[in-house]
HTML snippet that shows the backbone in 3Dmol.js (N, CA, C, O; Angstrom):
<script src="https://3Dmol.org/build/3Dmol-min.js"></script>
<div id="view" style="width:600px;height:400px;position:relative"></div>
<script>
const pdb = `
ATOM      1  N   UNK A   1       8.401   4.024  -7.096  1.00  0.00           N
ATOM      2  CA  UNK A   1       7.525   2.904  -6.772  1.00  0.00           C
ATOM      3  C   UNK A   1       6.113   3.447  -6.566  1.00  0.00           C
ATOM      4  O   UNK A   1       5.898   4.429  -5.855  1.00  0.00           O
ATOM      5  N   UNK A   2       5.141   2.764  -7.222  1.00  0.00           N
ATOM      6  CA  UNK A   2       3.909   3.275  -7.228  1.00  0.00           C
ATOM      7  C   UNK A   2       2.801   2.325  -7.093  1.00  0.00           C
ATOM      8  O   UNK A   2       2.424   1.895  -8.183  1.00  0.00           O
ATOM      9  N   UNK A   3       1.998   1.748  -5.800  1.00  0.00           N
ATOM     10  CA  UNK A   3       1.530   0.516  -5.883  1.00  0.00           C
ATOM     11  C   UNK A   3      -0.541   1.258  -6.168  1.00  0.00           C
ATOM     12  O   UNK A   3      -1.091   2.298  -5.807  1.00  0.00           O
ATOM     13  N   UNK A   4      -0.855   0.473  -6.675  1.00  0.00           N
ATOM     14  CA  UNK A   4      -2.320   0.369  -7.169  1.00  0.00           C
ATOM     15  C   UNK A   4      -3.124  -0.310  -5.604  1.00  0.00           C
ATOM     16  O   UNK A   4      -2.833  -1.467  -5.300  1.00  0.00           O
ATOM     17  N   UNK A   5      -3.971   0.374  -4.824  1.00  0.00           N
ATOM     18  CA  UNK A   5      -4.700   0.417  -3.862  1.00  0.00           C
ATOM     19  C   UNK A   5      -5.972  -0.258  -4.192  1.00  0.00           C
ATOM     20  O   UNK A   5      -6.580   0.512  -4.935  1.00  0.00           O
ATOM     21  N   UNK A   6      -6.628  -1.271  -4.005  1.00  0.00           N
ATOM     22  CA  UNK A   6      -8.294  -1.821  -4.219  1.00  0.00           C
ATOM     23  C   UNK A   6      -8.988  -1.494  -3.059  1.00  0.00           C
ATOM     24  O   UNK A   6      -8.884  -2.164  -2.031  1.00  0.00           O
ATOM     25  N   UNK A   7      -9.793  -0.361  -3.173  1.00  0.00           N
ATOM     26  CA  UNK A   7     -10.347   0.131  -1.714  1.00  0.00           C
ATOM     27  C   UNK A   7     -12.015  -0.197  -1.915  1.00  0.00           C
ATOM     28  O   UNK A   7     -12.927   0.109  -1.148  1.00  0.00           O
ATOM     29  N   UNK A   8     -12.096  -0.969  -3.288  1.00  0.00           N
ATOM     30  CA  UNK A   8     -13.656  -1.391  -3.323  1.00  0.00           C
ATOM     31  C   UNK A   8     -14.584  -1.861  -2.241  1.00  0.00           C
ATOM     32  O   UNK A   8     -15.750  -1.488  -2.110  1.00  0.00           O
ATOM     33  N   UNK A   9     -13.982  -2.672  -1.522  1.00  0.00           N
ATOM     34  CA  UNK A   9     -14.630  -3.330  -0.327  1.00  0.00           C
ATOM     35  C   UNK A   9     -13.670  -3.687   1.097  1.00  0.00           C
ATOM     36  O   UNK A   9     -14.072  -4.331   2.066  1.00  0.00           O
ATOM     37  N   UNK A  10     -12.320  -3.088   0.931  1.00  0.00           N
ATOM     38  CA  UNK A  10     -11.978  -2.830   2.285  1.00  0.00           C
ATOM     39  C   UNK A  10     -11.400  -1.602   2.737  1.00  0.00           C
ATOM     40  O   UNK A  10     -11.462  -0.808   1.798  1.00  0.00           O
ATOM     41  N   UNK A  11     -10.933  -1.142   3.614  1.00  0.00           N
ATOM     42  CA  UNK A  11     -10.156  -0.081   4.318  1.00  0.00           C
ATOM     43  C   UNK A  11      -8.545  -0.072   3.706  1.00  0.00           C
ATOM     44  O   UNK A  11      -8.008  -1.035   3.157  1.00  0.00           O
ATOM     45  N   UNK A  12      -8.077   0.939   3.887  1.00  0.00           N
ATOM     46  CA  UNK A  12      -6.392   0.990   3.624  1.00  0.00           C
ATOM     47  C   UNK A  12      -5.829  -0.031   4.473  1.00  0.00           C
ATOM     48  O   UNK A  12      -4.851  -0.664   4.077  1.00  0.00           O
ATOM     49  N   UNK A  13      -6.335  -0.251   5.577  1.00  0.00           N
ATOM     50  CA  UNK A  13      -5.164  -0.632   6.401  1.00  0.00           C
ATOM     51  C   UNK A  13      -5.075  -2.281   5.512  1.00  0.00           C
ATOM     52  O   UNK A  13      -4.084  -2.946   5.211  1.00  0.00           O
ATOM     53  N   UNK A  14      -6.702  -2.570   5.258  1.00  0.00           N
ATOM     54  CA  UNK A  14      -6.470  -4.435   5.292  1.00  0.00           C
ATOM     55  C   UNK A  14      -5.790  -4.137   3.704  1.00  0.00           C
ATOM     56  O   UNK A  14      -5.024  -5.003   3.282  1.00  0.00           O
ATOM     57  N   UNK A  15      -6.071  -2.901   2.813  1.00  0.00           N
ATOM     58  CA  UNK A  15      -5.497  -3.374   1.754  1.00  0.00           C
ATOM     59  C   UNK A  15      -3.598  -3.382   2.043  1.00  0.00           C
ATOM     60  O   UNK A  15      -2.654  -4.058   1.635  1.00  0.00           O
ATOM     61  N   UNK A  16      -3.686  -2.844   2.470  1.00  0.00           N
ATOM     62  CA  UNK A  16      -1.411  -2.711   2.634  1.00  0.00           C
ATOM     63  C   UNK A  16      -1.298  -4.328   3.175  1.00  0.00           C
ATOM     64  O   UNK A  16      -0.626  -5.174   2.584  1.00  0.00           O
ATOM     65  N   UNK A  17      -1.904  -4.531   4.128  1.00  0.00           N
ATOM     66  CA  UNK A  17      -1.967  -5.935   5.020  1.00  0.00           C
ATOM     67  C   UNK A  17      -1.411  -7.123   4.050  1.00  0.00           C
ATOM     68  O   UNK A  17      -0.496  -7.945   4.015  1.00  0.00           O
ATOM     69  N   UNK A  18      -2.921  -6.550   3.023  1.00  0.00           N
ATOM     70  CA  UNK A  18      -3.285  -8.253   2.160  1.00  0.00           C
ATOM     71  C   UNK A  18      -2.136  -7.927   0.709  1.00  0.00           C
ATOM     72  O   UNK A  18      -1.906  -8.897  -0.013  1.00  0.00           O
ATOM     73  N   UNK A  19      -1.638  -6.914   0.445  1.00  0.00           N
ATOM     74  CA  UNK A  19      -0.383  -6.737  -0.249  1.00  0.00           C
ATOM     75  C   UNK A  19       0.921  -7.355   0.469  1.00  0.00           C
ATOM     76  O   UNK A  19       1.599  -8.373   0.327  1.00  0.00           O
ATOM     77  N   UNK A  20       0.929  -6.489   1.116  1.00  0.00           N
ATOM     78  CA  UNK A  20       2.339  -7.049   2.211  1.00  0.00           C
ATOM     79  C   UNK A  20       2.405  -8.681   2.202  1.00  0.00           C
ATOM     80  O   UNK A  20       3.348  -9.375   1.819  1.00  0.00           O
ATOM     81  N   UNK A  21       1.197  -9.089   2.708  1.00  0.00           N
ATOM     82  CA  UNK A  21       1.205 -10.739   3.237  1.00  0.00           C
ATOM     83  C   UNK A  21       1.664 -10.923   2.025  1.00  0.00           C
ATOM     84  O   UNK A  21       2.833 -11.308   1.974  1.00  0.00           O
ATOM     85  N   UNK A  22       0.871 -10.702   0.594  1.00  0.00           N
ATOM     86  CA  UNK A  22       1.257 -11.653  -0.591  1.00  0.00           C
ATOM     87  C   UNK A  22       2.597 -11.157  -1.116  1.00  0.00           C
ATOM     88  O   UNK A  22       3.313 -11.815  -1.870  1.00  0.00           O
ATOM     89  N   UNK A  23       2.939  -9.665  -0.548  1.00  0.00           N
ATOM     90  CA  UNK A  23       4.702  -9.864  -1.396  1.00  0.00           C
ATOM     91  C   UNK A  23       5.435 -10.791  -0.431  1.00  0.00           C
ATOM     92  O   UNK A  23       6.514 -11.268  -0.782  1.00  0.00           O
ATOM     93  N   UNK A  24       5.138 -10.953   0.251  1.00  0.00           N
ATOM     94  CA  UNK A  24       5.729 -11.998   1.293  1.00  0.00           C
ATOM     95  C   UNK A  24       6.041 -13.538   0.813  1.00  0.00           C
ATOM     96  O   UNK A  24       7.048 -14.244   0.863  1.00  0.00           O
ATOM     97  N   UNK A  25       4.749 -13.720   0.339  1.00  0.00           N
ATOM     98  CA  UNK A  25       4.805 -15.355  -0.501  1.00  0.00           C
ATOM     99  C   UNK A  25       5.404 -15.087  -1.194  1.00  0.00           C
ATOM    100  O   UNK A  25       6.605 -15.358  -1.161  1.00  0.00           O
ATOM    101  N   UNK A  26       4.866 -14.462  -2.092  1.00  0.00           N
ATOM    102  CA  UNK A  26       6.136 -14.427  -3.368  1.00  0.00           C
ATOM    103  C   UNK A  26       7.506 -14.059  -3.132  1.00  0.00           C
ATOM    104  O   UNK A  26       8.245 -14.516  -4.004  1.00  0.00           O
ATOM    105  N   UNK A  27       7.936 -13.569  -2.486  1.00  0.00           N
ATOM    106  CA  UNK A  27       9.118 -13.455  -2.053  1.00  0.00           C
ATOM    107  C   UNK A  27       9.887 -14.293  -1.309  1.00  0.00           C
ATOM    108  O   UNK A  27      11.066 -13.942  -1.336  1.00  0.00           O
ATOM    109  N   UNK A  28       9.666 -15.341  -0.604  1.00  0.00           N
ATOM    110  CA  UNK A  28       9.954 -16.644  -0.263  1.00  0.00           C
ATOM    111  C   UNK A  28       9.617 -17.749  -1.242  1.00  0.00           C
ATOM    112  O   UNK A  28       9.878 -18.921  -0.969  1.00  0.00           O
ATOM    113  N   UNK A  29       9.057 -17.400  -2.346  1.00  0.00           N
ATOM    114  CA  UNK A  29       9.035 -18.480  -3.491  1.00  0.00           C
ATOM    115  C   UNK A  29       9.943 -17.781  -4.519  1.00  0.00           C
ATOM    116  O   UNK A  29      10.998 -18.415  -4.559  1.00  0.00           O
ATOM    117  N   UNK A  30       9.955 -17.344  -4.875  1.00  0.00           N
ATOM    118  CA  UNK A  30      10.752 -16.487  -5.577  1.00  0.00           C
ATOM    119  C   UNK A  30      12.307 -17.001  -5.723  1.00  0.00           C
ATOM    120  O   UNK A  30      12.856 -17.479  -4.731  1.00  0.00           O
ATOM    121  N   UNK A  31      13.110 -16.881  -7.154  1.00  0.00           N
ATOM    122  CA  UNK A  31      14.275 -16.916  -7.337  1.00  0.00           C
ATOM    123  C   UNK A  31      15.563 -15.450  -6.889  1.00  0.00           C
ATOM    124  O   UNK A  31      14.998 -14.357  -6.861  1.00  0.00           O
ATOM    125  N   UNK A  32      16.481 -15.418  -6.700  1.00  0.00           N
ATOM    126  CA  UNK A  32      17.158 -14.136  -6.254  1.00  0.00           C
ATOM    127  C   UNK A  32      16.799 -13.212  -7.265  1.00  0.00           C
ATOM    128  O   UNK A  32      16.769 -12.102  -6.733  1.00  0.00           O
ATOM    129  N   UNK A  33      16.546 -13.143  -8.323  1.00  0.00           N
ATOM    130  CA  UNK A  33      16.041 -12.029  -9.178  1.00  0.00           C
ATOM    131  C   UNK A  33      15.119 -11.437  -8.881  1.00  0.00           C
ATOM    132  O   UNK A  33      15.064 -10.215  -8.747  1.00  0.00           O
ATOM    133  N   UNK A  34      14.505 -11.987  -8.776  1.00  0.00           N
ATOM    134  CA  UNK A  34      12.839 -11.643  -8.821  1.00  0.00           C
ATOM    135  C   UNK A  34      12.778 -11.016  -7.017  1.00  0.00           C
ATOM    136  O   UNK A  34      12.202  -9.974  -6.705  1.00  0.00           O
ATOM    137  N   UNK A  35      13.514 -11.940  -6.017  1.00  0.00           N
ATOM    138  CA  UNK A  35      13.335 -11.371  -4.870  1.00  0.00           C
ATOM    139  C   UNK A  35      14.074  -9.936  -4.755  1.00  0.00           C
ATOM    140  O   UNK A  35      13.515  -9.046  -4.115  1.00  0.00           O
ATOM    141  N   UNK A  36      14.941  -9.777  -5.181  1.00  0.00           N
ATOM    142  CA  UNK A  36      15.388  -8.233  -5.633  1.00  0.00           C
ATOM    143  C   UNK A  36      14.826  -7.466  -6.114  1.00  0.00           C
ATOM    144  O   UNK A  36      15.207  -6.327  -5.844  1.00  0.00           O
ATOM    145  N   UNK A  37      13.652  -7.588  -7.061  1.00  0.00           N
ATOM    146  CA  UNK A  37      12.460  -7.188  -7.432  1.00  0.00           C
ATOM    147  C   UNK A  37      11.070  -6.621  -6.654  1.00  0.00           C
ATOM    148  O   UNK A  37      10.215  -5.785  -6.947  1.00  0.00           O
ATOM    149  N   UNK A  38      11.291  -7.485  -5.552  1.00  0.00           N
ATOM    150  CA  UNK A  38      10.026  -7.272  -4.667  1.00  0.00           C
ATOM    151  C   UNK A  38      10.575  -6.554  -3.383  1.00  0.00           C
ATOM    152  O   UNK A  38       9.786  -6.200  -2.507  1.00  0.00           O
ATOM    153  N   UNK A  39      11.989  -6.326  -3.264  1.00  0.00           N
ATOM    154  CA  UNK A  39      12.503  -5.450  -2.320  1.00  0.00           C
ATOM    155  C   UNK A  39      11.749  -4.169  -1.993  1.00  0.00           C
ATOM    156  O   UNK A  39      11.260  -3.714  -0.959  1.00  0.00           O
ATOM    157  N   UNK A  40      11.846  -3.689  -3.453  1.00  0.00           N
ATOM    158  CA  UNK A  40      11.601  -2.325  -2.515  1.00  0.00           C
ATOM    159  C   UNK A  40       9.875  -2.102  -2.242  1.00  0.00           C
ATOM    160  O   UNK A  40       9.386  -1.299  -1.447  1.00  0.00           O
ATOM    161  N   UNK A  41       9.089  -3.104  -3.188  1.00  0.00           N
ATOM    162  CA  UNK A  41       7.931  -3.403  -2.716  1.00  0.00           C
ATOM    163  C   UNK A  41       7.590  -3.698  -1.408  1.00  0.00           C
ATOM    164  O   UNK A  41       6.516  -3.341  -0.925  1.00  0.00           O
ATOM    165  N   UNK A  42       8.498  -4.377  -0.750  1.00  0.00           N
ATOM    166  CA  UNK A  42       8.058  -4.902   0.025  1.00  0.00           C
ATOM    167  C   UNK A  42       8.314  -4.049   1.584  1.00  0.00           C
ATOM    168  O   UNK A  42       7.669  -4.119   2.630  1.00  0.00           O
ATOM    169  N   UNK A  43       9.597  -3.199   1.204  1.00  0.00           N
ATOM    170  CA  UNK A  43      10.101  -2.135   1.801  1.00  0.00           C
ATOM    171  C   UNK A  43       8.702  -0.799   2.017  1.00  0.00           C
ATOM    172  O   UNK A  43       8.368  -0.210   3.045  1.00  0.00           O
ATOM    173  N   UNK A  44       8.382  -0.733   1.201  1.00  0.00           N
ATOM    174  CA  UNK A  44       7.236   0.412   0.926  1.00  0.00           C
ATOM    175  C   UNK A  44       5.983   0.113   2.142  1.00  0.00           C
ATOM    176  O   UNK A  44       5.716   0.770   3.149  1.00  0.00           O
ATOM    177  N   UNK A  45       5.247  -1.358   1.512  1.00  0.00           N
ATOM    178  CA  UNK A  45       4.316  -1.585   2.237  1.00  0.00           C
ATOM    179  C   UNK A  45       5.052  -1.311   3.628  1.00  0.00           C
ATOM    180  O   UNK A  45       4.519  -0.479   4.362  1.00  0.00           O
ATOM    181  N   UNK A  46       6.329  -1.988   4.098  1.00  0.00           N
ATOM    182  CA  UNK A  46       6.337  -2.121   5.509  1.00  0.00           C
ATOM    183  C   UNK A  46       6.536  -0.554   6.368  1.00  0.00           C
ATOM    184  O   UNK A  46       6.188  -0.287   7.519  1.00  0.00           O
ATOM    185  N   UNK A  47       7.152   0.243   5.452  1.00  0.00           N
ATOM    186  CA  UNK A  47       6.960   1.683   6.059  1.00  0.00           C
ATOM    187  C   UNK A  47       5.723   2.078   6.198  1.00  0.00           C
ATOM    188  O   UNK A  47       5.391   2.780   7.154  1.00  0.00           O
ATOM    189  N   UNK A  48       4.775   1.635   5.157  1.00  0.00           N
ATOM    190  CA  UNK A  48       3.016   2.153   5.385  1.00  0.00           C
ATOM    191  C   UNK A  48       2.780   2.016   7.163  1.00  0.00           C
ATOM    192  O   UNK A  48       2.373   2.830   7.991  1.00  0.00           O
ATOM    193  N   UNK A  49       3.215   0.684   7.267  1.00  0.00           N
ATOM    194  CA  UNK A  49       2.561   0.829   8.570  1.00  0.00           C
ATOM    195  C   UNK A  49       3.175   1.344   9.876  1.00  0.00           C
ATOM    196  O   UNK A  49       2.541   1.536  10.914  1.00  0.00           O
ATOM    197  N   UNK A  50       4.777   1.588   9.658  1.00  0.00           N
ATOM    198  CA  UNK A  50       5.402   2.514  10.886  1.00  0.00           C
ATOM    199  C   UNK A  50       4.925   3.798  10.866  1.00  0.00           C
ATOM    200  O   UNK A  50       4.811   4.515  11.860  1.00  0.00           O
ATOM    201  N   UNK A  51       4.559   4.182   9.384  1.00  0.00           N
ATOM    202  CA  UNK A  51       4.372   5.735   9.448  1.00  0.00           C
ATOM    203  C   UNK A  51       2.986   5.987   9.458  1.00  0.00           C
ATOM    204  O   UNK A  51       2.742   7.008  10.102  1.00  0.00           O
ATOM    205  N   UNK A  52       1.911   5.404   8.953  1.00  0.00           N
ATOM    206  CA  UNK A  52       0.395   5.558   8.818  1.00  0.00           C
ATOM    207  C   UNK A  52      -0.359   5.717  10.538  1.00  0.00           C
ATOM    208  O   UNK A  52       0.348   5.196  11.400  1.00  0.00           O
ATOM    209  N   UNK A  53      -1.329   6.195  10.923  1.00  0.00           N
ATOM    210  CA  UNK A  53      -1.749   6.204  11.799  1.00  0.00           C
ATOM    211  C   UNK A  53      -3.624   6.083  11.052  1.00  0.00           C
ATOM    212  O   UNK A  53      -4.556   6.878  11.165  1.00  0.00           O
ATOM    213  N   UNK A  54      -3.545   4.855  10.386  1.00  0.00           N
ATOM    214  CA  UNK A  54      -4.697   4.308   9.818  1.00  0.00           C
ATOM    215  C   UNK A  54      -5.992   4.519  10.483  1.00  0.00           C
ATOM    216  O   UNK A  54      -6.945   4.315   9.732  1.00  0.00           O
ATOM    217  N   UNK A  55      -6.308   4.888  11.739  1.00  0.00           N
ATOM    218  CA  UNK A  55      -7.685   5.357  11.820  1.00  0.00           C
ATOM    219  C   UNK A  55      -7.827   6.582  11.628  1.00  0.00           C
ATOM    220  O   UNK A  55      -8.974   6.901  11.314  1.00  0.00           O
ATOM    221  N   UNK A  56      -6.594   7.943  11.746  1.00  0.00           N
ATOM    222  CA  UNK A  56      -6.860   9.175  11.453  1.00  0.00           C
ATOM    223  C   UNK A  56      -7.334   9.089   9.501  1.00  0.00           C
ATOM    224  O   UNK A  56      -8.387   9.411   8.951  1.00  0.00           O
ATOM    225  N   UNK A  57      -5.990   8.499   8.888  1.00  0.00           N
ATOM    226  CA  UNK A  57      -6.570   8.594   7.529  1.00  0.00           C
ATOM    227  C   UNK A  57      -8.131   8.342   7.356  1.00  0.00           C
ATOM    228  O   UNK A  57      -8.973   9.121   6.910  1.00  0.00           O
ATOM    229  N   UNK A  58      -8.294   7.018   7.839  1.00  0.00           N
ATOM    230  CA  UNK A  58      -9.590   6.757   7.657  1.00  0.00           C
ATOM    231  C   UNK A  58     -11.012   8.054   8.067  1.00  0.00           C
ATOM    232  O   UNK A  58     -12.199   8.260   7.818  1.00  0.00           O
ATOM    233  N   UNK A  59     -10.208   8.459   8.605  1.00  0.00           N
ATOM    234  CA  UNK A  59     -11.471   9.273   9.378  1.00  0.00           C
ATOM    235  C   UNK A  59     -11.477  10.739   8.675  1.00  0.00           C
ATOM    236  O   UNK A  59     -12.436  11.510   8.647  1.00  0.00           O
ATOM    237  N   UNK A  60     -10.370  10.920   8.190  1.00  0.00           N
ATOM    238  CA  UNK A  60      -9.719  12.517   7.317  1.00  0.00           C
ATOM    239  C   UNK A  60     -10.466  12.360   5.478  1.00  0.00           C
ATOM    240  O   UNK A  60     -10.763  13.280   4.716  1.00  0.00           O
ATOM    241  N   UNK A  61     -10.543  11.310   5.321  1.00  0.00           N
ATOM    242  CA  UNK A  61     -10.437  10.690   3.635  1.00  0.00           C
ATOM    243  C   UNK A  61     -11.586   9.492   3.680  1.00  0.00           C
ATOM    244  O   UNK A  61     -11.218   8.317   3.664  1.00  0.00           O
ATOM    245  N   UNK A  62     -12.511   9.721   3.717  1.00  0.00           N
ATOM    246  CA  UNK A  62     -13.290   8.863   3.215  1.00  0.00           C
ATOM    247  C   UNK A  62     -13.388   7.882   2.871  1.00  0.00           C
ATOM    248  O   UNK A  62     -13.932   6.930   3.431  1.00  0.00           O
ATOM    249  N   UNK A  63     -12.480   7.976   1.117  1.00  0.00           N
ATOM    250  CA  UNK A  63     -12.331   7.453   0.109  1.00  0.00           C
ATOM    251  C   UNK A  63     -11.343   5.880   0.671  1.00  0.00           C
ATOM    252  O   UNK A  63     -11.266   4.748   0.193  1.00  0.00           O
ATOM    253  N   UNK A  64     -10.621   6.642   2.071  1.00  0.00           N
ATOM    254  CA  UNK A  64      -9.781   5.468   2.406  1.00  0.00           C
ATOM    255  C   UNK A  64     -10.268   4.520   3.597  1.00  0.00           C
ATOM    256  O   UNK A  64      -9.536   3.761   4.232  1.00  0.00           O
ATOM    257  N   UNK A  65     -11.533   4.690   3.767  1.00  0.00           N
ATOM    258  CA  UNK A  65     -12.194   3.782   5.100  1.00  0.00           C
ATOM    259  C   UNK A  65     -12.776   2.273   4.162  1.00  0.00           C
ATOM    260  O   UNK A  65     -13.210   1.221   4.631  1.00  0.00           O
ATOM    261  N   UNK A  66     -12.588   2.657   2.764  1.00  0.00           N
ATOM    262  CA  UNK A  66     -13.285   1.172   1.915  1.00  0.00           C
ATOM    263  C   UNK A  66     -14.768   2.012   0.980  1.00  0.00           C
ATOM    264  O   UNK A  66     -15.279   3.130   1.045  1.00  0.00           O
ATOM    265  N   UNK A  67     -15.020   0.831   0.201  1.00  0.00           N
ATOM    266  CA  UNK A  67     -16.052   1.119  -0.674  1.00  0.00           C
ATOM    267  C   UNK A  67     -15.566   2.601  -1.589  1.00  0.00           C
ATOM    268  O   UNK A  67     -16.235   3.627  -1.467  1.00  0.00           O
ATOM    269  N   UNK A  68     -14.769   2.566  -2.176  1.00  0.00           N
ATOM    270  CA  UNK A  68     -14.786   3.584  -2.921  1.00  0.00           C
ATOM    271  C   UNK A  68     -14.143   3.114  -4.656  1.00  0.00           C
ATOM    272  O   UNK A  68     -13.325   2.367  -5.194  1.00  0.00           O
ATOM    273  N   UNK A  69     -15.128   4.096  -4.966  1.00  0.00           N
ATOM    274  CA  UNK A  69     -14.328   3.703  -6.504  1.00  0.00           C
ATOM    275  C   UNK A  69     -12.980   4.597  -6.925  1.00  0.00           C
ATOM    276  O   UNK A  69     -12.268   4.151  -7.826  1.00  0.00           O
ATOM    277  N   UNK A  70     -12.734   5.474  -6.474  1.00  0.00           N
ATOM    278  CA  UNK A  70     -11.825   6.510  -6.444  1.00  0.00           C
ATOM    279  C   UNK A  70     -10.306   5.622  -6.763  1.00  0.00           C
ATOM    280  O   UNK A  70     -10.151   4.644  -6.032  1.00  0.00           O
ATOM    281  N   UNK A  71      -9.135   5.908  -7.843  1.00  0.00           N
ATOM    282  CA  UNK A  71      -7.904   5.764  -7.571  1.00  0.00           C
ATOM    283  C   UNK A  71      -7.712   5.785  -6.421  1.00  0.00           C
ATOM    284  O   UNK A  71      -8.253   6.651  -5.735  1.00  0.00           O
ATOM    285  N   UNK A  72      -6.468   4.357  -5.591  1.00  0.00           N
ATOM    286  CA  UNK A  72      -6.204   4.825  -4.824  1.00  0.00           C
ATOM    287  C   UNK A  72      -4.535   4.383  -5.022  1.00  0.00           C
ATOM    288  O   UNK A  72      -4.304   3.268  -5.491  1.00  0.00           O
ATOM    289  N   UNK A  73      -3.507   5.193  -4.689  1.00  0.00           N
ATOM    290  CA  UNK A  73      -2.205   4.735  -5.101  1.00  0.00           C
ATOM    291  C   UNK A  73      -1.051   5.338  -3.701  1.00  0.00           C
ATOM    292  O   UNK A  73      -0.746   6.445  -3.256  1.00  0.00           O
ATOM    293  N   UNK A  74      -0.675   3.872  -3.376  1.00  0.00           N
ATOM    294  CA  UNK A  74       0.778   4.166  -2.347  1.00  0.00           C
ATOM    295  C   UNK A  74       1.943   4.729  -3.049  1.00  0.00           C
ATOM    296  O   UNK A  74       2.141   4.380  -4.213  1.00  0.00           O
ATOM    297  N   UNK A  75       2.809   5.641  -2.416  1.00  0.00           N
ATOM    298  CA  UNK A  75       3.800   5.909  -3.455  1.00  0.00           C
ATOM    299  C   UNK A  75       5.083   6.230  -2.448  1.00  0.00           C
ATOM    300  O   UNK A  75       5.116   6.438  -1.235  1.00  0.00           O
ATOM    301  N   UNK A  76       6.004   6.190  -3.342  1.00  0.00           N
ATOM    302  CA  UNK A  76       7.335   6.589  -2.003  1.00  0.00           C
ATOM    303  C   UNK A  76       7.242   7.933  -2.533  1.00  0.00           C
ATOM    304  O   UNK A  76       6.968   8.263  -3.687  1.00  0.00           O
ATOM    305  N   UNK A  77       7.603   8.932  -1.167  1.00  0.00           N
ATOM    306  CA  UNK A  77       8.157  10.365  -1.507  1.00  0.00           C
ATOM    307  C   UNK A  77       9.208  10.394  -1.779  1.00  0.00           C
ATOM    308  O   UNK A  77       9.841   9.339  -1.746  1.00  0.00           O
ATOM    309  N   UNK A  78       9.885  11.679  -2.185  1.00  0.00           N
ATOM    310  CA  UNK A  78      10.992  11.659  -2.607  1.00  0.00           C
ATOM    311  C   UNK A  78      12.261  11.368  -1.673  1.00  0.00           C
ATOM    312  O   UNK A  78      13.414  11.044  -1.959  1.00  0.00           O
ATOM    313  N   UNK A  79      11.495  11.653  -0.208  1.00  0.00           N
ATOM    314  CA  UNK A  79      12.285  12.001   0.848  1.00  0.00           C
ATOM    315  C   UNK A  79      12.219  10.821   1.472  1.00  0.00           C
ATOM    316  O   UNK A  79      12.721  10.790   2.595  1.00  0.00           O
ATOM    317  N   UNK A  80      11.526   9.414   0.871  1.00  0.00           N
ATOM    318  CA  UNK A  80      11.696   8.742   1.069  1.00  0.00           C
ATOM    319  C   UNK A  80      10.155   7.860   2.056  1.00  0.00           C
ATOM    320  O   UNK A  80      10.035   6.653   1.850  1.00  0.00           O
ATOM    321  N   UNK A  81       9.324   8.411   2.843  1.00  0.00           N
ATOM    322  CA  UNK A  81       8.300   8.391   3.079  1.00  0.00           C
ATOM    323  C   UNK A  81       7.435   8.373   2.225  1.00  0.00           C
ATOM    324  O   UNK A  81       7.453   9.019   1.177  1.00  0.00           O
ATOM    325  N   UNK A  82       6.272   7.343   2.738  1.00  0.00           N
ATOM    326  CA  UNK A  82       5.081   6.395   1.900  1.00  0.00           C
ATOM    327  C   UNK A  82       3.970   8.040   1.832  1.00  0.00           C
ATOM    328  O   UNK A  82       4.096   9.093   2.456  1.00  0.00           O
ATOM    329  N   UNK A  83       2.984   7.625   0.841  1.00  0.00           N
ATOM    330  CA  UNK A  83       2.458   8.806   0.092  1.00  0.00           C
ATOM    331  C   UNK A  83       1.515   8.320  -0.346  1.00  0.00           C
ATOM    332  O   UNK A  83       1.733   7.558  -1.288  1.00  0.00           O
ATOM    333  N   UNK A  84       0.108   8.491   0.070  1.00  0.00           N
ATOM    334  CA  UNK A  84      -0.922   8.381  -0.181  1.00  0.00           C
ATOM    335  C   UNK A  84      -1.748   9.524  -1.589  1.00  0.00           C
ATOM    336  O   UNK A  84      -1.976  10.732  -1.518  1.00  0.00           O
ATOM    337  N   UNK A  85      -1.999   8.657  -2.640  1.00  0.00           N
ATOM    338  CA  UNK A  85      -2.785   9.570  -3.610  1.00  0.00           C
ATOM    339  C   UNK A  85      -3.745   9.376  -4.090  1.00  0.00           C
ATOM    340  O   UNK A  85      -3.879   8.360  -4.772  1.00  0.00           O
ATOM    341  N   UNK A  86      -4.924  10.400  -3.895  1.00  0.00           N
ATOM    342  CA  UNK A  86      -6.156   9.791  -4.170  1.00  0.00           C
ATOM    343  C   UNK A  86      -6.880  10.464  -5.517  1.00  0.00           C
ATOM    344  O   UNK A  86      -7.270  11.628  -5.611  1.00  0.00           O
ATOM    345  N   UNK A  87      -6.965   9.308  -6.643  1.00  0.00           N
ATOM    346  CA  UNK A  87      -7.197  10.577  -7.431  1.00  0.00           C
ATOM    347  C   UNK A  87      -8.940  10.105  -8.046  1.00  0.00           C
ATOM    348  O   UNK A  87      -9.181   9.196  -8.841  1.00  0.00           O
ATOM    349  N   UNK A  88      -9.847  10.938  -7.460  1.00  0.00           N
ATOM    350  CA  UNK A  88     -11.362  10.737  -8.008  1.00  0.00           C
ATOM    351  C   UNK A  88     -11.567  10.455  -9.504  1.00  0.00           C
ATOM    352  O   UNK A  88     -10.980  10.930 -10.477  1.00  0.00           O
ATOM    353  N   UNK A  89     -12.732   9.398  -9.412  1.00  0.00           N
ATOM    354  CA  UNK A  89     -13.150   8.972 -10.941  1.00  0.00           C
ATOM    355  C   UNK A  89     -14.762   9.741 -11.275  1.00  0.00           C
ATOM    356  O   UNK A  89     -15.310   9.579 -12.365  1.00  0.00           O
TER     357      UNK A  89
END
`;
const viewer = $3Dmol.createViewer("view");
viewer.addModel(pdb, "pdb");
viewer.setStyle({}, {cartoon: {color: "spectrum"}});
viewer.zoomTo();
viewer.render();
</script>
């Protein structure tokens, strides 16, 4: 699982937020297929925020306080923990 980050004009934290909220809709609109679909999406975002301690990132990474053009991509580790990757443009 590999989600696409928009850090143009906000911080990590509001982007996981404003993901999360919307797999949320869609996932209560959603048919059983498709909500099986957004599982582990939705699984991902919600570990971001047990495991993130979002003002250190912010303060370690720049790129993740907002305004950046830089890739930014959530990812599961192998071990199962969310994974921040930042890859410069």
């Amino acid at each position: 699982m590999k989600i696409a980050l928009n850090l143009a004009t906000h911080c990590i934290e509001t982007e996981i937020r404003r993901l999360f909220q919307k797999a949320m809709a869609d996932y209560f609109r959603a048919d059983q297929t498709r909500r099986k679909a957004l599982e582990p999406r939705l699984a991902l975002l919600e570990e971001s925020f047990k495991t993130f301690d979002f003002g250190v990132l912010r303060s370690r990474c720049p790129e993740l306080a907002g305004g950046t053009r830089a890739a930014v991509f959530l990812q599961q580790h192998q071990e199962g923990r969310p994974l921040v990757r930042i890859v410069p443009l």
